[in-house]
C-alpha positions as CSV (number, residue, x, y, z in Angstrom):
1,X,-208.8,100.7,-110.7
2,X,-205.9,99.2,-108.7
3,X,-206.4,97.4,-105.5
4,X,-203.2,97.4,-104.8
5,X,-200.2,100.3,-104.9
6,X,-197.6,98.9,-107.3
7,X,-194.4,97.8,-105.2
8,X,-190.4,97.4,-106.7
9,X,-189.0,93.7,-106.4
10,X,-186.5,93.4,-103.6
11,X,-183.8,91.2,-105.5
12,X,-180.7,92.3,-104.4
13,X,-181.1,93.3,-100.4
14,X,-179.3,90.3,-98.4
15,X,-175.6,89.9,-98.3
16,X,-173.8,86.6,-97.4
17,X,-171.7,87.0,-94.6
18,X,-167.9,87.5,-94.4
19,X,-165.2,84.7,-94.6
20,X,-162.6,86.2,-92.3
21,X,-159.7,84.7,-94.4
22,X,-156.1,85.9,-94.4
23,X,-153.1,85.5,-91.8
24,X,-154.2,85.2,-88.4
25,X,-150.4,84.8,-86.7
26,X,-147.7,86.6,-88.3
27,X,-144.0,85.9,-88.1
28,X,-142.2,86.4,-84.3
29,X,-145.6,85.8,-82.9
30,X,-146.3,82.6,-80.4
31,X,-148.6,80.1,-81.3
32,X,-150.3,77.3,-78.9
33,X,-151.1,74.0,-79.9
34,X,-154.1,74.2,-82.1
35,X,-154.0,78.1,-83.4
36,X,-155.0,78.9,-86.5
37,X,-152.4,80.5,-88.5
38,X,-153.8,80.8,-91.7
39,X,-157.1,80.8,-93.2
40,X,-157.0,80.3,-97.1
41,X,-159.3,79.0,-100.2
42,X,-156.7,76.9,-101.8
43,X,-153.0,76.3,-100.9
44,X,-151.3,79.7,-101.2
45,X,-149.4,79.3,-98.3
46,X,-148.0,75.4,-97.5
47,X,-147.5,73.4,-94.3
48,X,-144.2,73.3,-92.9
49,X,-142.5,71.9,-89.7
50,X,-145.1,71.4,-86.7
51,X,-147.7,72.8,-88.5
52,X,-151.1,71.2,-89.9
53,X,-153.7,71.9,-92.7
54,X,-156.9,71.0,-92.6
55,X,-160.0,70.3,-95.0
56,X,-160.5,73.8,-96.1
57,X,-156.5,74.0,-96.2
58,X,-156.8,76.2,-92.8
59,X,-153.6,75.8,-91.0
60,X,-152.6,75.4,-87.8
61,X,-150.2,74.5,-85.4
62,X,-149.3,71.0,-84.2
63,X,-146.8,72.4,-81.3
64,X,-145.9,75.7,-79.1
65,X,-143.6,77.7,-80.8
66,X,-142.7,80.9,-82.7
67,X,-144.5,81.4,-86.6
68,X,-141.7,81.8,-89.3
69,X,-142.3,82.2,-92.8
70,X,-140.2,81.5,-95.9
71,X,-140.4,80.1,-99.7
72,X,-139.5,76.6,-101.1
73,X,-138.7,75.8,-104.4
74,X,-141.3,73.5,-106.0
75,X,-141.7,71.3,-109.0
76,X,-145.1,71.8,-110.4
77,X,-147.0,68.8,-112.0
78,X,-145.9,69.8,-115.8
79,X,-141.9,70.3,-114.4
80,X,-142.6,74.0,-114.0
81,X,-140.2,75.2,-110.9
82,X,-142.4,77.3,-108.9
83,X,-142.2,79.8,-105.5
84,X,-144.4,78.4,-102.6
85,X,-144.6,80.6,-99.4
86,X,-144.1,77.6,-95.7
87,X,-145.3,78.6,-92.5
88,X,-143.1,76.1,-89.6
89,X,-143.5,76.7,-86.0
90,X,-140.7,76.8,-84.6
C-alpha cells in the first residue's frame, strides 16, 4: 500500500512580474527634468533635442519643456533609408 496520496507537479504556477513599458508622456504634455518619457527594449523610438536615453534605452528628459514627436529619415548600416520615430522636449 501507498504511504502517501499521489500529488500533480506544480510546474507552471509563478508568473514573472510586469515590465511597464510603453509611452509614459505623450505629445502636448509637460515634462520636468528627469521624466521618463519612454520605456522601451530596444531603440524604437530615438533621442531627440533635450532629451536622454539611458542603459536600457529608457528615455528621459534633460530640460522642462513640452514632449513632441516626429520621424527622421535614417540611413541604416547596409544604406537602407529607414523611418525612425524622435521624441525632443521642447
Amino acid at each position: 500500500m501507498a504511504h502517501r496520496k499521489a500529488a500533480g507537479s506544480a510546474n507552471n504556477l509563478t508568473d514573472s512580474n510586469p515590465q511597464y513599458l510603453g509611452i509614459k508622456l505623450y505629445a502636448g504634455e509637460k515634462a520636468k527634468t528627469g521624466n521618463v518619457i519612454v520605456r522601451q527594449r530596444g531603440s524604437d523610438v530615438m533621442a531627440g533635442k533635450n532629451v536622454g536615453m539611458g542603459s536600457d534605452h529608457t528615455l528621459f528628459a534633460l530640460k522642462d519643456g513640452i514632449v513632441s514627436y516626429g520621424t527622421k529619415r535614417k540611413t541604416h548600416f547596409n544604406g537602407k533609408t529607414m523611418v525612425k520615430k524622435i521624441v525632443d522636449v521642447k
